[in-house]
C-alpha positions as CSV (number, residue, x, y, z in Angstrom):
1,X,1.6,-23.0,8.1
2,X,0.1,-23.1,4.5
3,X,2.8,-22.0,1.8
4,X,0.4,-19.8,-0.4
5,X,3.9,-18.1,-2.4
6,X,3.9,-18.7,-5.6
7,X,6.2,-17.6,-8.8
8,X,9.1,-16.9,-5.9
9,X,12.7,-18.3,-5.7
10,X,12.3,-20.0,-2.3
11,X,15.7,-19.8,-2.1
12,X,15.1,-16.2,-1.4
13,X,12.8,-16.7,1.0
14,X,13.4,-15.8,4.9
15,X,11.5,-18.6,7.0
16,X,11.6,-16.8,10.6
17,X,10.6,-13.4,9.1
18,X,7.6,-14.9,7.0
19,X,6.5,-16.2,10.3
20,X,6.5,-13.1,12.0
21,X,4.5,-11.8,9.2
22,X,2.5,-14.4,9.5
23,X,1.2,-14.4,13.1
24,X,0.7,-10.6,12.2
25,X,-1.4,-11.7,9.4
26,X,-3.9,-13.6,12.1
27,X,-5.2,-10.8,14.0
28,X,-7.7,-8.6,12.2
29,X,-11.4,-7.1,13.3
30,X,-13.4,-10.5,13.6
31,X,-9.9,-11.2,16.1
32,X,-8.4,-8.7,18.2
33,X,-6.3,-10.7,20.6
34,X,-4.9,-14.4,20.6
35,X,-2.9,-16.2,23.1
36,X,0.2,-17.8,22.0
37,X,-1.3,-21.6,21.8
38,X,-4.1,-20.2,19.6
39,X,-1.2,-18.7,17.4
40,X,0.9,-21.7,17.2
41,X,-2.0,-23.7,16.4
42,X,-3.3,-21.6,13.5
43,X,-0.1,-21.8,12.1
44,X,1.1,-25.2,12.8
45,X,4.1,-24.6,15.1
46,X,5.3,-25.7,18.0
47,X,4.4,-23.7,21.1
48,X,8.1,-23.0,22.3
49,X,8.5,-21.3,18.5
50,X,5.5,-19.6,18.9
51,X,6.3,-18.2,21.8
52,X,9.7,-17.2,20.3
53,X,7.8,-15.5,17.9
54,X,5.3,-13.3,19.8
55,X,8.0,-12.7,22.4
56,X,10.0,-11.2,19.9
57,X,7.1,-9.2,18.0
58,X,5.7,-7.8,21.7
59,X,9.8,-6.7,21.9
60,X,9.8,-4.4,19.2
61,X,6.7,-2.9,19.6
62,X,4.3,-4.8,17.1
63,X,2.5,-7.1,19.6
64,X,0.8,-5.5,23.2
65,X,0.6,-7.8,25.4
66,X,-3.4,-7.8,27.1
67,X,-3.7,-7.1,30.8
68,X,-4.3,-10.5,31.6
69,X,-0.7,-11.3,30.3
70,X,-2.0,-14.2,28.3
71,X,-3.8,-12.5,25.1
72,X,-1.8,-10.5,22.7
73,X,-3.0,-7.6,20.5
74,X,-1.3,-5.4,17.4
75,X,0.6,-3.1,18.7
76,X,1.1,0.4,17.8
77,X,4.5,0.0,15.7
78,X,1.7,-1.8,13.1
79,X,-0.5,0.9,13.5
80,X,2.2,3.9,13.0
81,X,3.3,1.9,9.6
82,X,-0.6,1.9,7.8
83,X,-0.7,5.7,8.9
84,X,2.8,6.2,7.5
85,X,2.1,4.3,4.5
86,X,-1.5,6.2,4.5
87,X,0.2,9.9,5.1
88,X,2.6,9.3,2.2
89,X,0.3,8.3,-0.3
90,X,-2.1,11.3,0.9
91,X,1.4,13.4,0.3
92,X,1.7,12.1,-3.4
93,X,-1.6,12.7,-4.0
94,X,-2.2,16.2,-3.2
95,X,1.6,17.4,-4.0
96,X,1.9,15.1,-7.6
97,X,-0.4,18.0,-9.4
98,X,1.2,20.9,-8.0
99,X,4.5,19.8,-8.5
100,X,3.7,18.6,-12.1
101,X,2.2,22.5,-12.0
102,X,5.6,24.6,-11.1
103,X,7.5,21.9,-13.4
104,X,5.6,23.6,-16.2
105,X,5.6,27.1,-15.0
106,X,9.5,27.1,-14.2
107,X,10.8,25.2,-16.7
108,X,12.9,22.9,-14.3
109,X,12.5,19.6,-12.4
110,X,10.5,19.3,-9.4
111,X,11.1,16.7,-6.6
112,X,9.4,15.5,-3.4
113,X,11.3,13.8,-0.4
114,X,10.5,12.2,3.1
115,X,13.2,12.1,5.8
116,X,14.0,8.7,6.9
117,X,16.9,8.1,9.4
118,X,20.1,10.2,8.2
119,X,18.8,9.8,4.4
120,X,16.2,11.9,2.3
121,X,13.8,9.2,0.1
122,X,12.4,10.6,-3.2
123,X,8.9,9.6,-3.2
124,X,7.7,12.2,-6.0
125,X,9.7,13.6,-9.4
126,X,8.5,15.8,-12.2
127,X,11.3,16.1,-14.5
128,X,11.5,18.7,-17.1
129,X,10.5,18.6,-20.7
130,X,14.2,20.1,-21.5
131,X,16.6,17.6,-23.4
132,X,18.6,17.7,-19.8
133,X,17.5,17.4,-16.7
134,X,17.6,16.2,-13.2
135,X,18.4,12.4,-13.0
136,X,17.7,12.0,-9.8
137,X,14.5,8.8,-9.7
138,X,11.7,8.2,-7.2
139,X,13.1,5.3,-4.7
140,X,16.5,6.4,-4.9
141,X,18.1,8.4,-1.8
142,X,21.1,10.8,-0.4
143,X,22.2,11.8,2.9
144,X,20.2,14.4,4.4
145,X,23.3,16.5,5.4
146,X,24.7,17.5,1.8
147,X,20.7,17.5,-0.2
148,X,18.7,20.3,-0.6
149,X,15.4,18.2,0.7
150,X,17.2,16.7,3.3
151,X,18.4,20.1,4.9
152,X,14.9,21.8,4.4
153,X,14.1,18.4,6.6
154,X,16.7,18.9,9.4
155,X,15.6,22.5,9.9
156,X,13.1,22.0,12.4
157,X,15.4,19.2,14.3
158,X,17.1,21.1,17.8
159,X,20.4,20.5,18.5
160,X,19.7,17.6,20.7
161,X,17.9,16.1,18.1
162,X,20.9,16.6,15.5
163,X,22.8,14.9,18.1
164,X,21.1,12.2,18.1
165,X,20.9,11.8,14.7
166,X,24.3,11.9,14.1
167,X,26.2,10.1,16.5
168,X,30.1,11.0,16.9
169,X,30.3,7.6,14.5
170,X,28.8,8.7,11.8
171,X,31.0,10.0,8.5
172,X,29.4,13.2,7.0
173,X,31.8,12.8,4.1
174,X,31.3,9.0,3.4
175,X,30.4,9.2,-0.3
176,X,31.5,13.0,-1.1
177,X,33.3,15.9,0.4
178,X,31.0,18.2,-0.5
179,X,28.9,19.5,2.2
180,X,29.6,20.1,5.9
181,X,31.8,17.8,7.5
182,X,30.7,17.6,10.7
183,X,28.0,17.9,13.4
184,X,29.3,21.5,14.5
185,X,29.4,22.4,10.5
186,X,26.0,21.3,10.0
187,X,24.4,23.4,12.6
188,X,26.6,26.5,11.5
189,X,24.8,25.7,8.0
190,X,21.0,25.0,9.3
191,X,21.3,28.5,11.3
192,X,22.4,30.5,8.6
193,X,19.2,28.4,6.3
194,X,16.6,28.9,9.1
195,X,17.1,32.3,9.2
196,X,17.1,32.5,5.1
197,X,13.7,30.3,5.5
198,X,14.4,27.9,3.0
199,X,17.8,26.1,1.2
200,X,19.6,27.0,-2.1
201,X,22.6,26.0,-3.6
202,X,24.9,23.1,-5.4
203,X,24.6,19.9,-3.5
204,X,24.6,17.0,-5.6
205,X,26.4,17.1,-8.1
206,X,28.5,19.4,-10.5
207,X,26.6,21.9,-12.4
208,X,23.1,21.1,-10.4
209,X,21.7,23.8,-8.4
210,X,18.3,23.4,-5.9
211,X,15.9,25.5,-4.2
212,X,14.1,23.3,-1.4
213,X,11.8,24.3,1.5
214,X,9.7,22.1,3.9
215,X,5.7,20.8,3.7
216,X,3.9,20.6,7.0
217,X,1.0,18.8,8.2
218,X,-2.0,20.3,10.6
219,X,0.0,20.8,13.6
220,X,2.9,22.3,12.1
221,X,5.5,19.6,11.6
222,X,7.4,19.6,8.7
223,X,6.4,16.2,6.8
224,X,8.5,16.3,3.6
225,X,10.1,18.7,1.3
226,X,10.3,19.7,-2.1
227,X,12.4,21.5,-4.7
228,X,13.1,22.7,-8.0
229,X,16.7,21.1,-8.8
230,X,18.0,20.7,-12.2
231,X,20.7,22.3,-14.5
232,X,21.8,25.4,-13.5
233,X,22.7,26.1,-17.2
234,X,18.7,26.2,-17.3
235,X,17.7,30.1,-17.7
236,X,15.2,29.6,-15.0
237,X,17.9,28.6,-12.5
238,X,19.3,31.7,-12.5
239,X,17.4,33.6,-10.2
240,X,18.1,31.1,-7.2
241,X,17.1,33.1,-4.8
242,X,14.4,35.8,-6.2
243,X,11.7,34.0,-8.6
244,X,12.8,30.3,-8.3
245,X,12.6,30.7,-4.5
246,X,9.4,32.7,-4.1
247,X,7.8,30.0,-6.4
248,X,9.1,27.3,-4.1
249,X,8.1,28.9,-1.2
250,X,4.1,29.5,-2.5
251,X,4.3,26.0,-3.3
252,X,5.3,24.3,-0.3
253,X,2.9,26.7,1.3
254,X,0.0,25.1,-0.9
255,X,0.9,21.9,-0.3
256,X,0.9,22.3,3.2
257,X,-2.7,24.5,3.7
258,X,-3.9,21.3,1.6
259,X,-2.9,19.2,4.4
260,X,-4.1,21.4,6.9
261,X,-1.8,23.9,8.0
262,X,-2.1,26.7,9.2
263,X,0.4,29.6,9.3
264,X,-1.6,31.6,11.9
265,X,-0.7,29.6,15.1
266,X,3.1,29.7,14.6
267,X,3.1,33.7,14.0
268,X,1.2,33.9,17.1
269,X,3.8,31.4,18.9
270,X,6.4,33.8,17.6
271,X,4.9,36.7,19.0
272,X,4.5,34.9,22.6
273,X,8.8,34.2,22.3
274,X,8.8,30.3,21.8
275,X,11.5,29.1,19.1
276,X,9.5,28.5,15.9
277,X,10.7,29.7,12.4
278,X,8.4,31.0,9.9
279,X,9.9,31.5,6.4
280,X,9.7,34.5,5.1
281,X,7.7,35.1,1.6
């Protein structure tokens, strides 16, 4: 296997995984499926580690095996990471203006986050042209359970899903005790927030109040969320839930007809009984 790394501590370096990454790196359009002495040739290994590595690969979902049981393909756990990867920076794209928009017409910072596992990831941050604001920095993350993005996340989760989520291992109050501090106390919140239609309050941090709601794709599913989270010293902060919140609201309802959605379909799904939420405006 050619070593094409360059200006890297090799020390740093995780052999087994750069293979992995490299038999990945083989398939493409001109080469759909190999077999795994094609693989081990390309790369210069020996068939049994080869073997090793496509068995492992095929495992966890990012090899297929063909239905001749010799020839391998990508599988679909590549495929859902470039749509991912694709979605998010489709997110950042069409939310960056409109964020950057009710930054300036609130006066407060503006944030975007995706859910991922039991944390909420900042992906998106406008902050504030006051001489304070919101700290909080793209990249960096919290526990869904006690942040204003992550809750306006778990709303659409059912209770089985929550479960799920948050095995009877996990510590709600591992970093703070702020926030519920278990499953049951969590639900008891996200009732009381689904029927409000979106999530307000202190949650980070001393003397920082948010208002988030949810963002949701074509068919409904709430994607990411947003907020305006800063100061609440800020004179904009002070009408949590009148102003601040309708303008939180309209936005993530932009954000989300520029991805497609469509309130229509989940009135009508209220109307016909099923369990769907619709925030009110």
């Amino acid at each position: 296997m050619d070593d094409k790394t360059t200006g890297a501590n090799r020390n740093y370096l995780v052999p087994g995984l750069r293979r992995g990454l490299a038999v990945l790196g083989l398939f493409g359009r001109s080469r759909p499926t190999m077999r795994v002495a094609e693989i081990g040739r390309e790369l210069g290994l020996p068939r049994a580690t080869a073997f090793r590595l496509v068995y492992t690969l095929e495992t966890e979902g990012y090899l297929l095996r063909g239905k001749d049981s010799v020839t391998y393909s990508l599988g679909p756990r590549v495929l859902t990471l470039g749509f991912d990867y694709l979605h998010s920076q489709e997110l950042i794209e069409v939310a960056g203006p409109i964020l950057d928009d009710l930054r300036d017409r609130v006066g407060a910072s503006t944030h975007m986050g995706l859910l991922d596992g039991r944390d909420i990831l900042y992906v998106y941050r406008a902050p504030s042209h006051q001489r304070l604001s919101s700290n909080r920095r793209v990249g960096s993350r919290l526990p869904a359970h006690f942040s204003s993005l992550g809750r306006a996340m778990l709303l659409d989760l059912s209770d089985e899903e929550l479960a799920e989520l948050y095995d009877a291992d996990y510590d709600f109050h591992a970093l703070t005790q702020d926030g519920p501090g278990n499953l049951d106390e969590l639900k008891q919140c996200l009732t009381e927030e689904r029927q409000r239609g979106y999530i307000a309050g202190s949650f980070i941090g001393d003397g920082i109040i948010s208002v988030a709601a949810p963002v949701r794709d074509a068919s409904g599913r709430a994607i990411a969320a947003i907020n305006v989270s800063d100061y609440e010293s800020l004179p904009c902060m002070a009408d949590l839930h009148g102003t601040l919140k309708d303008n939180v609201l309209n936005t993530a309802a932009d954000i989300s007809r520029y991805l497609g959605y469509s309130e229509v379909p989940r009135r009508e799904a209220v109307a016909e009984g099923l369990r769907v939420d619709v925030p009110e405006k």
